[in-house]
C-alpha positions as CSV (number, residue, x, y, z in Angstrom):
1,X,21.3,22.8,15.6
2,X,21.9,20.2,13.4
3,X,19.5,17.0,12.5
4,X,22.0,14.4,14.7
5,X,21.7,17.0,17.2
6,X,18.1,17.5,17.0
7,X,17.7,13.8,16.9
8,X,19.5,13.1,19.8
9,X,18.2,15.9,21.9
10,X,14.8,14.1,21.8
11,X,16.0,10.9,22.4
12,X,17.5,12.1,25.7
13,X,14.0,13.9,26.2
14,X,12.0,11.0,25.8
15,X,14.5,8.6,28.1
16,X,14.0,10.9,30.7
17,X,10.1,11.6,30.3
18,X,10.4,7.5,30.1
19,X,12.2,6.8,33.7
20,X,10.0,9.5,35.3
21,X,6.5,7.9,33.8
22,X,7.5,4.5,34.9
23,X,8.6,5.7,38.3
24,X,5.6,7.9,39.2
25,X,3.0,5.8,37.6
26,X,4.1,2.2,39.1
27,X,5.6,3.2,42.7
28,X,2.2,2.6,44.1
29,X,3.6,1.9,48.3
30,X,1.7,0.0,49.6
31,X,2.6,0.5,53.4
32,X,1.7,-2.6,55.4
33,X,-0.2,-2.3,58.5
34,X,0.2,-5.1,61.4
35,X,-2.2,-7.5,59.6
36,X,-0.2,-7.7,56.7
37,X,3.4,-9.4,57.6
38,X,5.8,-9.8,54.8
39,X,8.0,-12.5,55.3
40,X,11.1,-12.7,52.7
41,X,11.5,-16.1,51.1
42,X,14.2,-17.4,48.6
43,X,13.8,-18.8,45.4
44,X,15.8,-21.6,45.1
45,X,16.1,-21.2,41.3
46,X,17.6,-17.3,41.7
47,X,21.0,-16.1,43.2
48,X,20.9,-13.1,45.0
49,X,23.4,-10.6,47.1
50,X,23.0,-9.0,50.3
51,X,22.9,-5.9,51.1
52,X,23.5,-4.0,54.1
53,X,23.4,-0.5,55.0
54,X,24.8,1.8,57.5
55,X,22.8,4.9,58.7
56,X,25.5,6.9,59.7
57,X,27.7,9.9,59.3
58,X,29.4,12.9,60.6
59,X,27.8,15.8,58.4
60,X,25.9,15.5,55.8
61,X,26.8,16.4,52.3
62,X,23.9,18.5,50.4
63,X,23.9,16.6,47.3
64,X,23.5,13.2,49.3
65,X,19.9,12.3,49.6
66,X,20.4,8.5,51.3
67,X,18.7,7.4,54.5
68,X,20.9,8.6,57.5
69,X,21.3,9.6,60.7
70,X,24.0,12.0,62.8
71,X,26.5,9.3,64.4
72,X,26.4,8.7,68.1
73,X,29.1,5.9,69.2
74,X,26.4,4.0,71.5
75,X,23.7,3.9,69.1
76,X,25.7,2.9,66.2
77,X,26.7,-0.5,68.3
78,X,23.3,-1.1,69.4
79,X,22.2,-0.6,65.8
80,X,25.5,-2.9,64.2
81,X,24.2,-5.5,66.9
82,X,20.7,-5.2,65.9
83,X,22.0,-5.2,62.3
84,X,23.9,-9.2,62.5
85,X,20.7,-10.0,64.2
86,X,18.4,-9.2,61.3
87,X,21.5,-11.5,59.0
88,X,20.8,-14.3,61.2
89,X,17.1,-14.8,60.8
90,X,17.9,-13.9,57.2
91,X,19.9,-17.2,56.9
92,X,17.5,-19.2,58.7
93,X,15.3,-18.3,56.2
94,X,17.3,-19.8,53.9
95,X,19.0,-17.4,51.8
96,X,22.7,-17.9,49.8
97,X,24.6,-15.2,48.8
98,X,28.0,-15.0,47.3
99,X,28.3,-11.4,47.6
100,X,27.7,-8.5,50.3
101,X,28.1,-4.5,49.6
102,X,28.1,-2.1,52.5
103,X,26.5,0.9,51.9
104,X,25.3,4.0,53.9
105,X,26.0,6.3,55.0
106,X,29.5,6.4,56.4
107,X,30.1,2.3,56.5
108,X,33.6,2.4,58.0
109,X,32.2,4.8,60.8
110,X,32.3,2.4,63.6
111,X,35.8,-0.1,62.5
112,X,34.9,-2.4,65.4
113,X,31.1,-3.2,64.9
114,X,31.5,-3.4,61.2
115,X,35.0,-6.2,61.4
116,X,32.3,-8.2,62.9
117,X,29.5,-7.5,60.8
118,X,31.6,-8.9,57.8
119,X,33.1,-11.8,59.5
120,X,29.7,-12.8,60.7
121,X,28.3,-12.3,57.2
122,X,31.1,-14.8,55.8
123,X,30.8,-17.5,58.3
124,X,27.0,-17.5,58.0
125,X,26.8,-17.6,54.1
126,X,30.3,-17.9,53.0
127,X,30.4,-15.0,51.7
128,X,33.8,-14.6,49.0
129,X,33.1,-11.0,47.9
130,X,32.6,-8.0,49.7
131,X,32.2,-4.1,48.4
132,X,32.1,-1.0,50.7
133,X,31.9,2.3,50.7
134,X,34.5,5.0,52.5
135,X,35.1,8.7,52.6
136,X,38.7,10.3,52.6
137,X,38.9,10.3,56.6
138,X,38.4,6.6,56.8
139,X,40.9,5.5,54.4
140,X,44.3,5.5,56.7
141,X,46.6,2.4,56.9
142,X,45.7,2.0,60.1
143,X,42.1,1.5,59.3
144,X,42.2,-0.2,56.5
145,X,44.6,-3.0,57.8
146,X,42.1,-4.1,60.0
147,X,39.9,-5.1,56.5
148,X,42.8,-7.3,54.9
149,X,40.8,-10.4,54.0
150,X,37.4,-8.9,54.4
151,X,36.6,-6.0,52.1
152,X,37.5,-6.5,48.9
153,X,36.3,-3.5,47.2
154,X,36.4,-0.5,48.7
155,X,34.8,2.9,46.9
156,X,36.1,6.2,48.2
157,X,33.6,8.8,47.6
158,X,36.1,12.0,46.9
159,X,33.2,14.4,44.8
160,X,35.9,16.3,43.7
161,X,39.5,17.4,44.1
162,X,38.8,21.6,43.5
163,X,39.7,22.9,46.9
164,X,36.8,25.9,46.0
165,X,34.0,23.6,45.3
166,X,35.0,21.2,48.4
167,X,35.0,24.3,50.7
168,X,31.1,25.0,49.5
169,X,30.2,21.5,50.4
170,X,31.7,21.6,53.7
171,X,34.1,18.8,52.7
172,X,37.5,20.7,53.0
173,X,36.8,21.3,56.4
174,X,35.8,17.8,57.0
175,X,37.8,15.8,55.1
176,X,40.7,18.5,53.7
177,X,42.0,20.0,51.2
178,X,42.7,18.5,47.9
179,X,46.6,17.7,48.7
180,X,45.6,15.8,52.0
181,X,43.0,13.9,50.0
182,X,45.5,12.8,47.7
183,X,48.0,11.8,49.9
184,X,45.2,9.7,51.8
185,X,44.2,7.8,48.7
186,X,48.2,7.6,47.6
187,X,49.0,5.7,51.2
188,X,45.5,3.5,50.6
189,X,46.3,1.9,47.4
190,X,47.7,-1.7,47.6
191,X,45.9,-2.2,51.4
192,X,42.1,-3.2,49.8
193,X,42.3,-5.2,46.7
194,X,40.7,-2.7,44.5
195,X,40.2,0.9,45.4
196,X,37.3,2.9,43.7
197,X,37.7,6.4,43.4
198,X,34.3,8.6,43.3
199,X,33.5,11.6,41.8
200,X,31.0,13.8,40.6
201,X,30.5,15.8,37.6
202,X,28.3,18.5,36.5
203,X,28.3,20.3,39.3
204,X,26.6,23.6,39.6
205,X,29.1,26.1,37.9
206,X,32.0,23.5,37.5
207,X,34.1,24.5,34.5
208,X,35.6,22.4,31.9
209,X,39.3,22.8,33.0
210,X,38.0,21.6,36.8
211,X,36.6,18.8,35.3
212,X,39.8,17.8,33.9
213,X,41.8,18.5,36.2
214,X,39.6,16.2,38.3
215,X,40.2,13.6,36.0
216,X,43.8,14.0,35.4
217,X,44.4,14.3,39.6
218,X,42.5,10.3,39.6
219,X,44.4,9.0,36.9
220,X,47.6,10.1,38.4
221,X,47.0,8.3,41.9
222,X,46.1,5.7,39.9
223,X,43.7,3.3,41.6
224,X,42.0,0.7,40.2
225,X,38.8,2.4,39.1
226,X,37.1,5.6,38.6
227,X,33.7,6.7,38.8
228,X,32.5,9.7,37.9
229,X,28.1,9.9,38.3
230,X,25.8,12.8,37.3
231,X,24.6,15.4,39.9
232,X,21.4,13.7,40.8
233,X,18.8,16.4,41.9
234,X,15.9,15.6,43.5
235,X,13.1,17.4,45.9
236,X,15.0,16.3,49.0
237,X,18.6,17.4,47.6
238,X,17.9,20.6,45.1
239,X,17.4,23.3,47.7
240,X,21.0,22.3,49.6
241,X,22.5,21.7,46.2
242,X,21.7,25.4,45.3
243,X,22.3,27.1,48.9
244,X,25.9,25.4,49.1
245,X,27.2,25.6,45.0
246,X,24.7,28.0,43.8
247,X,22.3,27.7,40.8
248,X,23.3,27.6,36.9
249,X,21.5,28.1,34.0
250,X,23.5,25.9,31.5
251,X,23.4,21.9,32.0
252,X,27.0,20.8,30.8
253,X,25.8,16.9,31.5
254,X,26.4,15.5,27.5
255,X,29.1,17.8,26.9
256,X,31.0,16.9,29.9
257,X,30.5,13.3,29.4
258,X,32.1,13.7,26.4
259,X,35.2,15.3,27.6
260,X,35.2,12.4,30.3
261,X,35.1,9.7,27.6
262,X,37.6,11.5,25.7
263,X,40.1,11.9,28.5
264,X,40.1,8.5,29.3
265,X,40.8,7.3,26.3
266,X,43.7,8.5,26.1
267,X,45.6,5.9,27.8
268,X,45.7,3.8,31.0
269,X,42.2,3.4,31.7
270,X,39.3,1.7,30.0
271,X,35.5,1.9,30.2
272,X,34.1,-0.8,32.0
273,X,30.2,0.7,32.2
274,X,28.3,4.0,31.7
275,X,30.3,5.9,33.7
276,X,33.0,3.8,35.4
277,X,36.5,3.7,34.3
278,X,39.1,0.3,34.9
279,X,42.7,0.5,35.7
280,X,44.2,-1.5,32.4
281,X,44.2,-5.4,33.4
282,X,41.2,-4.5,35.6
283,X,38.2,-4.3,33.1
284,X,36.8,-7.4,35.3
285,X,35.3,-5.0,37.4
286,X,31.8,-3.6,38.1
287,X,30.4,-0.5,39.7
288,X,26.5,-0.7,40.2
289,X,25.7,-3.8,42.3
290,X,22.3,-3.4,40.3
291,X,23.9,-4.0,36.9
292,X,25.0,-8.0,38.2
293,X,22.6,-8.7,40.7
294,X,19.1,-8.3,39.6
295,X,18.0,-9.8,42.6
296,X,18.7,-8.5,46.5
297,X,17.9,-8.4,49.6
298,X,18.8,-5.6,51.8
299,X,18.9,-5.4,55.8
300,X,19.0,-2.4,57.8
301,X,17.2,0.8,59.0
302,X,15.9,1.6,55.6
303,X,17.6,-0.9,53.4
304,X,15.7,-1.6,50.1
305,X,15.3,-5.2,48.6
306,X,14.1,-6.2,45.1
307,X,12.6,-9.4,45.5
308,X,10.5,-11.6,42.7
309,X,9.5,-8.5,41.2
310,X,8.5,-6.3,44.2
311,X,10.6,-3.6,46.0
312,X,10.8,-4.5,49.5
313,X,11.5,-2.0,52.4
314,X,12.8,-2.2,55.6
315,X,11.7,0.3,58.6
316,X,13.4,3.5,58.3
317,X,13.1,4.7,61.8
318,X,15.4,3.3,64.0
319,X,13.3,2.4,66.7
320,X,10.8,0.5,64.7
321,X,13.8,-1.6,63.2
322,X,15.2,-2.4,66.1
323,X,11.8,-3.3,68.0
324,X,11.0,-5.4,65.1
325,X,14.8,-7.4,64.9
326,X,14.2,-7.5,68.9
327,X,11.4,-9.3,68.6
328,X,11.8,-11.6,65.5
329,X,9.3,-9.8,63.4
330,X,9.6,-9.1,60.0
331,X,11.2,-5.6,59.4
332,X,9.3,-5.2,55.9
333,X,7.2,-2.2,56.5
334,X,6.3,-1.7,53.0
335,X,6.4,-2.9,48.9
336,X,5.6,-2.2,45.8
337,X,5.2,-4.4,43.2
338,X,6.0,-3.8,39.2
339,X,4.2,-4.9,36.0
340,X,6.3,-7.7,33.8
341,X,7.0,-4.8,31.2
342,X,8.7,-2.5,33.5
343,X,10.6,-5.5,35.1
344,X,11.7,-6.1,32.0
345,X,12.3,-2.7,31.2
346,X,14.4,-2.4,34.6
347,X,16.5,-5.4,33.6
348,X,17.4,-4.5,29.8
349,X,18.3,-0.6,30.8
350,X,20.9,-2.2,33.9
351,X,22.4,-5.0,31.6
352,X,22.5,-2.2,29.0
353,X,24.4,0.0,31.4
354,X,27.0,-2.8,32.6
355,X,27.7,-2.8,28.5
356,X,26.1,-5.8,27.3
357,X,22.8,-7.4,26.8
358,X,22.8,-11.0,26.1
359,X,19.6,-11.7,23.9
360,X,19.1,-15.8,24.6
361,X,20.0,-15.6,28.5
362,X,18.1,-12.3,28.7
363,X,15.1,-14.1,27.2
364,X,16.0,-17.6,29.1
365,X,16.2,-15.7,32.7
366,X,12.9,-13.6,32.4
367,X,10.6,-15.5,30.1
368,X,10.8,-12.9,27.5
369,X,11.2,-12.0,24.1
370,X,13.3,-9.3,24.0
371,X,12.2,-8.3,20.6
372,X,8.7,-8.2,21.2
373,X,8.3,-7.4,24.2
374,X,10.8,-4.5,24.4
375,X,9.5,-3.5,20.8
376,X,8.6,0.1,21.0
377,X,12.0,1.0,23.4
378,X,15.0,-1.4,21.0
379,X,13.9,0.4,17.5
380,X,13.6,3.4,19.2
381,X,17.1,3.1,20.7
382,X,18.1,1.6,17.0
383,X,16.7,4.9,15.3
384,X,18.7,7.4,17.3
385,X,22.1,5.0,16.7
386,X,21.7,4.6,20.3
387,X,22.6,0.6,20.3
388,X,24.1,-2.3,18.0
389,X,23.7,-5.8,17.9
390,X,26.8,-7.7,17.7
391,X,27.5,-12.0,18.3
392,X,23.7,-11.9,19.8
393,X,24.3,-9.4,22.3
394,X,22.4,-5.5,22.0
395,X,25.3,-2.8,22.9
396,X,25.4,0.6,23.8
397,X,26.9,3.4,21.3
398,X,28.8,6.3,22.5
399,X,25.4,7.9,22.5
400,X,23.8,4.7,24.3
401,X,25.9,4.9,26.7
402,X,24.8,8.8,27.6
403,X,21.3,7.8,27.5
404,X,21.7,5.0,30.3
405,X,23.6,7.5,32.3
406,X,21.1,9.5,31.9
407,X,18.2,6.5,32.7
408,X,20.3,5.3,36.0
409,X,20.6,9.1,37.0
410,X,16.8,9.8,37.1
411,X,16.0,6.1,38.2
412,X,18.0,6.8,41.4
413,X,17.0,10.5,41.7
414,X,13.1,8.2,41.4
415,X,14.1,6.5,44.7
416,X,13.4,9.5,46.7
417,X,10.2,9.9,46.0
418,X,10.6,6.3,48.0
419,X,12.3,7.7,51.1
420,X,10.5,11.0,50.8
421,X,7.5,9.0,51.8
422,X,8.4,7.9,55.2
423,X,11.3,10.9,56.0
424,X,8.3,11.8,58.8
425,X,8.6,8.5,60.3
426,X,12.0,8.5,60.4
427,X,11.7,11.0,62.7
428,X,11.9,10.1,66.0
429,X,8.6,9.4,67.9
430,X,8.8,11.1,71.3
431,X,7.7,8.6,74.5
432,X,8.6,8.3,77.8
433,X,9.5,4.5,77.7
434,X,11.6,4.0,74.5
435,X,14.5,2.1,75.0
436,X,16.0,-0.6,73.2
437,X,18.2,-3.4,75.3
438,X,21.8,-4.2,73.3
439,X,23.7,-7.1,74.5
440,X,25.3,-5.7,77.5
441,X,23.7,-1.9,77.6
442,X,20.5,-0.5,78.1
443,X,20.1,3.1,76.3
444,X,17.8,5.3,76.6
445,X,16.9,5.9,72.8
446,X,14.2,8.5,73.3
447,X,17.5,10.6,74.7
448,X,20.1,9.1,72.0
449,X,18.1,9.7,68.8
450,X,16.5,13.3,69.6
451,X,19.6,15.2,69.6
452,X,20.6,14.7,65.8
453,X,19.4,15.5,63.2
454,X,17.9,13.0,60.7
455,X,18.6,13.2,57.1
456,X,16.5,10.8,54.2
């Protein structure tokens, strides 16, 4: 192994011993109890963007470790109702936001209940930007017509197009084979504005030429942008990720970035962050909502917010949401706050992984000095050639941008140790009387919820 090797091999070491020391030593939860209400307030001197997520799916996929629930038609509108509810005492509290993204989840599960979930959001804060995600079965012209005006970003979560590897996950059977997926996406382009294609890479036992192919497959639909993210493992996802694709001993993760890089340079495409990839005439784009919007707050069963320094989190278990939106309460069950350093730490690696971190408004937004209070992490990133200063902005090398990949990889691998915390209370608690009134329905929830199964 050679020195640049050697060097470089301990400067992915460190980032990830870094992300995992900041995300184990500050997540200190502090879960509220009913004498401590937290009430979200705007700043009037911040901008922020809503978010809004969608408990919902079919099946569940084993590398997916988000907050979900087994879809029922009756409690998704009771939840979609409780869901605009929560948006409304959200704008008498006085927040603006320019921009909304849908996440889950499956967010096009219920067309319907989410049409007016978006038009609400619009008329209530004018809303002129909306992302979303999708999987392949939601993606017909039919369905997506419905969306003209509303979403105009939508990200298709495809994983891969190797009919093998899709057959291990269970998607062929639920979404396909490869050819069908394709056709899907073919007939989708040109209905949404922009259409983000998702995939993942180094997967258990994926090969170089499936990676490619994978690649070549995107580009040849050719939608506006490709993704391609890490496998994130975690406690919740590692024991389905190696009963469905198996276990390997080789990590291909900086060698198969490299070949992803390389592939797309070679025409038609250019890199617009870490690891998303612009049609050409398209590098305007953005993939992490994180990256632009520093600040957001989040509604939903389970939704996370990021609020003046704290992580804010919503009720997880359905019941308690709703109760809580029902009532007027404040659906905050718990927070944990952050020291300034690993704010600002937060910050720089996001605005590093969008491509760009501009010194004087990085310093202006967040009362810093970059270059002193970043001192230890900027001349280690300038010792291993991992980033350049150039017109008064820090960029990522090549290498740079592998090591933020691999930062935003473990930072959202971190979150489950967030969800991990209340996956029991999630669960739903058994009692003869739970019930939860919708607009024009009463349903029994204690009946509704029990039958599926509940994934974190």
């Amino acid at each position: 192994m050679g020195v640049k090797n050697i060097i470089e091999s301990f400067a992915v070491a460190y980032a990830h011993r870094s992300i995992q020391k900041s995300l184990y030593n500050e997540f200190n939860i502090n879960i509220l109890d009913e004498n401590q209400i937290y009430t979200k307030r705007p700043d009037p001197q911040k901008s922020y963007m809503l978010y809004a997520h969608v408990p919902f799916c079919h099946t569940f996929c084993p590398y997916c470790s988000f907050h979900k629930y087994h879809y029922e038609q009756e409690l998704a509108k009771i939840y979609f109702e409780n869901l605009r509810c929560e948006m409304k005492q959200v704008k008498e509290a006085g927040f603006k936001f320019n921009s909304l993204y849908v996440g889950g989840g499956t967010t096009l599960i219920n067309e319907p209940e989410l049409e007016k979930t978006l038009i609400l959001a619009k008329d209530l804060f004018g809303i002129t930007e909306i992302s979303a995600e999708s999987d392949p079965n939601h993606i017909s012209p039919e369905s997506l017509k419905r969306f003209n005006g509303l979403i105009d970003r939508l990200s298709v979560g495809v994983q891969s197009f190797d009919d093998d590897t899709l057959k291990k996950v269970g998607r062929y059977e639920k979404f396909g084979s490869s050819k069908e997926v394709q056709s899907r996406l073919e007939k989708a382009l040109g209905l949404i504005p922009v259409i983000s294609l998702d995939l993942i890479f180094n997967l258990p036992n994926q090969t170089k030429q499936q990676l490619i192919n994978d690649i070549n497959i995107s580009k040849q639909i050719a939608p506006e942008q490709i993704t391609l993210y890490p496998l994130m493992k975690s406690d919740l996802t590692r024991d389905n990720i190696a009963r469905s694709l198996g276990v390997s001993s080789v990590d291909n993760e900086r060698e198969f970035y490299e070949i992803i890089v390389d592939e797309f340079k070679k025409g038609g495409y250019s890199q617009n962050n870490a690891w998303a990839f612009s049609r050409n005439g398209c590098d305007h784009l953005r993939d992490e909502y994180v990256g632009s919007n520093h600040e957001y707050l989040g509604v939903g069963s389970g939704a996370f917010s990021f609020l003046n320094g704290e992580l804010v989190i919503n009720a997880f278990n359905l019941l308690e949401y709703g109760r809580r939106v029902k009532a007027g309460e404040s659906t905050v069950i718990a927070k944990c706050g952050f020291s300034k350093k690993e704010r600002l730490k937060y910050i720089f690696l996001t605005e590093l992984f969008d491509g760009s971190v501009n010194i004087k408004k990085y310093n202006q937004n967040n009362a810093a000095n970059l270059y002193k209070d970043l001192f230890v992490e900027i001349n280690l990133l300038k010792m291993v050639n991992a980033i350049y200063e150039e017109n008064g902005c820090i960029k990522p090398t090549f290498f740079g941008k592998y090591i933020c990949v691999v930062l935003m990889r473990d930072f959202y691998a971190g979150m489950d140790k967030v969800r991990a915390i209340f996956k029991d209370d999630a669960r739903i608690k058994r009692g003869k009387n739970l019930h939860i009134m919708s607009e024009n329905t009463e349903v029994d929830f204690e009946q509704a919820i029990s039958r599926p199964k509940v994934a974190i």
